[in-house]
BAGUTOR-228936 format. One record per residue (C-alpha): residue number from 1; x, y, z. Coordinates in Angstrom, 2 decimals. Layout:
N
- k_X_Y_Z
- NUM_X_Y_Z
...
END
This chain:
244
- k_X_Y_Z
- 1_-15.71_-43.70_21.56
- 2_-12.23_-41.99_22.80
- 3_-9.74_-40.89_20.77
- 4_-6.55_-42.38_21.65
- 5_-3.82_-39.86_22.80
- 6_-1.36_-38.85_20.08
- 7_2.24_-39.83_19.82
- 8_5.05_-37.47_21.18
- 9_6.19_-38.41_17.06
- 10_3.05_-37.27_15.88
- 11_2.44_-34.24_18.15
- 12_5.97_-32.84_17.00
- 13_4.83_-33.26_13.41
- 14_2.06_-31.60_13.73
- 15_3.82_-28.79_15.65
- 16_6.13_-28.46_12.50
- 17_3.31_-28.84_10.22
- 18_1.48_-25.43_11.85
- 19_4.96_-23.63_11.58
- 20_5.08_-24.70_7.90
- 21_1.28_-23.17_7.39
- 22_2.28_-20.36_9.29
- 23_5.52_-19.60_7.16
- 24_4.60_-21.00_3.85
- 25_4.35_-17.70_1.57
- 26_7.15_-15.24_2.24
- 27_7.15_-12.09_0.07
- 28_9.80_-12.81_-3.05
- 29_12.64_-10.58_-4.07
- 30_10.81_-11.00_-7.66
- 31_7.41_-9.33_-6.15
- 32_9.11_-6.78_-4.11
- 33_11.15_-5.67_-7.64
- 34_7.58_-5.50_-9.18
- 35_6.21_-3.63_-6.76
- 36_9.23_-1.12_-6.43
- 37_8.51_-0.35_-9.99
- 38_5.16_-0.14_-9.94
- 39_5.26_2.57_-7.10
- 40_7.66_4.95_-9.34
- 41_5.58_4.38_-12.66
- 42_2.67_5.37_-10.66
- 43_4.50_8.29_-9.06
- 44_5.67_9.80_-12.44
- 45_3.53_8.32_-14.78
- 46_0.09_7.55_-13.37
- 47_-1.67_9.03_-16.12
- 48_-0.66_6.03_-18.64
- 49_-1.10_3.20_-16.51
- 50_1.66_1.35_-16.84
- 51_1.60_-2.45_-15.27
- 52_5.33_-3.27_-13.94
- 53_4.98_-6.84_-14.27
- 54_4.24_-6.34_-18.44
- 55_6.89_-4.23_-19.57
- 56_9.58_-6.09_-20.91
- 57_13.01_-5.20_-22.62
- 58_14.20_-6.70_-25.54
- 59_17.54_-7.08_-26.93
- 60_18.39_-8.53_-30.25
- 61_19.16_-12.29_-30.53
- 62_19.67_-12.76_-34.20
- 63_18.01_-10.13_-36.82
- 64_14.65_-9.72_-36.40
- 65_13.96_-11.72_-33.31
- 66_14.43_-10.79_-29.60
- 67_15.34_-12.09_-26.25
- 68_12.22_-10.51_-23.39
- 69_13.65_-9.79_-20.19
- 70_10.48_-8.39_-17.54
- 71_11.26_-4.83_-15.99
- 72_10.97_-6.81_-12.41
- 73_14.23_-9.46_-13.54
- 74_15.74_-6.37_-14.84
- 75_15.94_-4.64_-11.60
- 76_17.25_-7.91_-9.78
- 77_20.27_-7.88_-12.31
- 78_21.01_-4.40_-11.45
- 79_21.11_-5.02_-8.00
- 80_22.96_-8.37_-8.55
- 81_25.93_-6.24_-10.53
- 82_26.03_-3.49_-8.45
- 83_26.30_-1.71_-11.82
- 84_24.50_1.05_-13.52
- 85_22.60_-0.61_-16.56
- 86_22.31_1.32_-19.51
- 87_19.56_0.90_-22.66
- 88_20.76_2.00_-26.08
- 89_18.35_3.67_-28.35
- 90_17.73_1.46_-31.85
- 91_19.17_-1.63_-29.95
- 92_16.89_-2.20_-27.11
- 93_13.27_-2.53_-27.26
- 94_10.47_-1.46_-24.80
- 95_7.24_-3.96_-24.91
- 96_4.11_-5.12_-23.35
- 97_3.32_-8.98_-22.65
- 98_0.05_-9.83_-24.32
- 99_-0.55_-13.02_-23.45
- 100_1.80_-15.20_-25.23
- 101_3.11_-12.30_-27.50
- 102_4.86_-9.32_-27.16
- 103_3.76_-5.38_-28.44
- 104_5.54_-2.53_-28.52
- 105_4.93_0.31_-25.98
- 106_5.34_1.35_-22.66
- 107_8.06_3.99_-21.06
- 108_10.36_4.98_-23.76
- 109_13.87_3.33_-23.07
- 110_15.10_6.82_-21.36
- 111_12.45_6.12_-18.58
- 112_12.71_2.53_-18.26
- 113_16.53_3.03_-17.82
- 114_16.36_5.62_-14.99
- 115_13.65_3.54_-13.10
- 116_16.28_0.56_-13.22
- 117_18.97_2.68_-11.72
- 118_16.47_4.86_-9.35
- 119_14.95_1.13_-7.56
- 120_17.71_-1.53_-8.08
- 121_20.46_-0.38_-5.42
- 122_17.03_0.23_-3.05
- 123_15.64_-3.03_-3.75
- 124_17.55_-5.16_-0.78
- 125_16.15_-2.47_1.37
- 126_12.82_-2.61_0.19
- 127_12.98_-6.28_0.47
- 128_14.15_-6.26_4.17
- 129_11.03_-3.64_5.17
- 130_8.43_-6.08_3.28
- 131_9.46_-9.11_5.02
- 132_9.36_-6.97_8.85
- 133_5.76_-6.23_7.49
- 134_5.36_-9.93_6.10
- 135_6.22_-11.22_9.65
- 136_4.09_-8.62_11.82
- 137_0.82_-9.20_9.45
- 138_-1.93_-10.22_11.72
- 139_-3.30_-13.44_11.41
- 140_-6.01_-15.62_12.77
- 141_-7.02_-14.38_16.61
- 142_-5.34_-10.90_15.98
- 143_-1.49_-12.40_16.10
- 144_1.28_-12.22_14.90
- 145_4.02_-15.23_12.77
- 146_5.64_-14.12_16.15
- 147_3.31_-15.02_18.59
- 148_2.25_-18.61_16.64
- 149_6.04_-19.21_16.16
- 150_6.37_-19.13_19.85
- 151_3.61_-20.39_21.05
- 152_4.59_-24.03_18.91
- 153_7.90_-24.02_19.90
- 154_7.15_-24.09_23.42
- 155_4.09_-27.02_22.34
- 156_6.75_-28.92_21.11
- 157_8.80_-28.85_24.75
- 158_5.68_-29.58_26.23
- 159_5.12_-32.40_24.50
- 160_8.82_-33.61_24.51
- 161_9.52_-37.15_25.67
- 162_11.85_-37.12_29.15
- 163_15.24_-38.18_28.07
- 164_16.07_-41.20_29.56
- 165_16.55_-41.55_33.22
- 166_14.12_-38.87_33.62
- 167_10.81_-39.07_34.76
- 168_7.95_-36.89_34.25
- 169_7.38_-35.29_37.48
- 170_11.53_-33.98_37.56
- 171_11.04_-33.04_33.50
- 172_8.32_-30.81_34.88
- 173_10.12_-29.51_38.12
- 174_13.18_-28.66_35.53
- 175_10.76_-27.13_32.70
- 176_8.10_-25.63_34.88
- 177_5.49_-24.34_32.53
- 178_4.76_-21.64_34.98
- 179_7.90_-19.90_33.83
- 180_8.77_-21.13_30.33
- 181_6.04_-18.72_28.43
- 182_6.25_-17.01_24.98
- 183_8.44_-13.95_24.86
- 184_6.98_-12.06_22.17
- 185_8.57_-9.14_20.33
- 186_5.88_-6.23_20.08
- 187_4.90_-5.04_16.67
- 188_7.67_-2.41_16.47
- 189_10.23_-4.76_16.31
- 190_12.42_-4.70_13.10
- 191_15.74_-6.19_11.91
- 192_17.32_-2.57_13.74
- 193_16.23_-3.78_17.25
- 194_18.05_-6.70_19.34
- 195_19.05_-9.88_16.90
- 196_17.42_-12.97_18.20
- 197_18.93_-15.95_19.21
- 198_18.08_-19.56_19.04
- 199_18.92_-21.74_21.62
- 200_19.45_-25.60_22.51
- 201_18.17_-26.65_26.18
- 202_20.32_-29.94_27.07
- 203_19.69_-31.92_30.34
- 204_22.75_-33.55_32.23
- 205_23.37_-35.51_34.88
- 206_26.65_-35.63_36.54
- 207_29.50_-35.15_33.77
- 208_27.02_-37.02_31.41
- 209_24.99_-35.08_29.05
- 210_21.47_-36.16_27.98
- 211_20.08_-35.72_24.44
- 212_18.10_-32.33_23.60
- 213_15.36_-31.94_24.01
- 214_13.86_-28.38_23.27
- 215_14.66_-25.16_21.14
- 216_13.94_-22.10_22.66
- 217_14.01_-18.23_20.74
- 218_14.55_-15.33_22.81
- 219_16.12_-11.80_22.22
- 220_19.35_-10.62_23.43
- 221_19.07_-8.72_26.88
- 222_16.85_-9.80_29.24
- 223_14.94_-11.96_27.59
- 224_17.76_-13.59_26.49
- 225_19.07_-14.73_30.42
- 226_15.09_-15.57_31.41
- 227_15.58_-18.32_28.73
- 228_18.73_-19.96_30.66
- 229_17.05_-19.44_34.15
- 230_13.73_-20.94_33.03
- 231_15.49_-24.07_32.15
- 232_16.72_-25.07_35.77
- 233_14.96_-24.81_39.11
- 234_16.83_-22.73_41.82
- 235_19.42_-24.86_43.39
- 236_19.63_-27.26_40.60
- 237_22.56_-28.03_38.29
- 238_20.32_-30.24_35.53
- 239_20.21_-28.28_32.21
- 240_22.52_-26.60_29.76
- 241_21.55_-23.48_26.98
- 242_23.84_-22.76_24.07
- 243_23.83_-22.12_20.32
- 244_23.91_-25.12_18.34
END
């Protein structure tokens, strides 16, 4: 028994469905902070084992009782007030999370307070180089988000509906699959190289312009024109590429 061929609605949402796999787990500010800190406990303080994500700070919320803030958010709110943050001895309170409780121990307050300065202006930065990493990771068939990214954006053209008034046979003369092929940065690329730019591929006819009908990513340079002069055949006047 045959299958029967998929819908252009359903191939599209299964197109966005693989990007959504693909993307689903970015690294978080949160886990970069607790990483950060667990690098420069490890660096200077190896020997006591210190866990980032356990050490907590507590300041006094009525007498007796505390309000726990992790060492991770701590870092975030340093970097959110662009502001040195400073831990006063016999007010604040260095503990451990065990389980549902907290224990004293851990840095003393001197330590915790110079690792706060020390990683929170860095942390943005940090951030930025963990999500180039995130994004290079090799996945399934030795590739890269890249390479998957690019290779269902260009599924999704493929399996575009003509806009109307256009058959098949000119759709394919204007997007020739022969020349519309991923454009892949290589592994060194980083947020320092050329910006990328997504682009809009409209078909007209006359002074009339059809719907859109595909979204193509490219860097700026040279792979940034092959994206407009993929889009129309030599000697043709059919299709439009801009920002949206």
């Amino acid at each position: 028994m045959n299958t029967p061929p998929m819908n252009t609605a359903s191939l599209r949402q299964s197109h966005i469905e693989q990007i959504r796999t693909t993307f689903h787990e970015p690294p978080s500010l949160q886990a970069v902070a607790e990483q950060s800190a667990q690098v420069y406990l490890d660096e200077r303080a190896s020997e006591r084992r210190f866990s980032a994500g356990l050490i907590h700070i507590g300041t006094p919320s009525q007498p007796g009782a505390y309000d726990y803030q992790s060492l991770p958010a701590l870092l975030l709110e340093r970097l959110a007030r662009a502001r040195p943050v400073y831990l006063v001895e016999d007010y604040h309170v260095v503990a451990r999370r065990v389980r549902e409780t907290y224990e004293p121990g851990g840095p003393t307050l001197a330590e915790v307070e110079q690792l706060v300065n020390a990683c929170g202006p860095k942390l943005l930065a940090a951030y930025a180089q963990r999500l180039q990493a995130w994004w290079r990771e090799p996945l399934a068939m030795n590739m890269t988000r890249w390479g998957y990214l690019s290779d269902d954006l260009l599924a999704m053209l493929y399996d575009a509906m003509p806009p109307p008034g256009l058959s098949r046979e000119a759709f394919a003369r204007r997007f020739p699959t022969h020349l519309l092929r991923p454009v892949r940065p290589d592994r060194q690329w980083s947020l320092a190289g050329d910006a990328l730019r997504i682009y809009s591929v409209s078909l007209r006819r006359g002074r009339r312009h059809h719907p859109t009908t595909a979204i193509a990513a490219a860097r700026t340079g040279r792979a940034d024109r092959r994206v407009k002069r993929a889009a129309v055949q030599p000697g043709e006047r059919g299709a439009t590429a801009g920002r949206p």
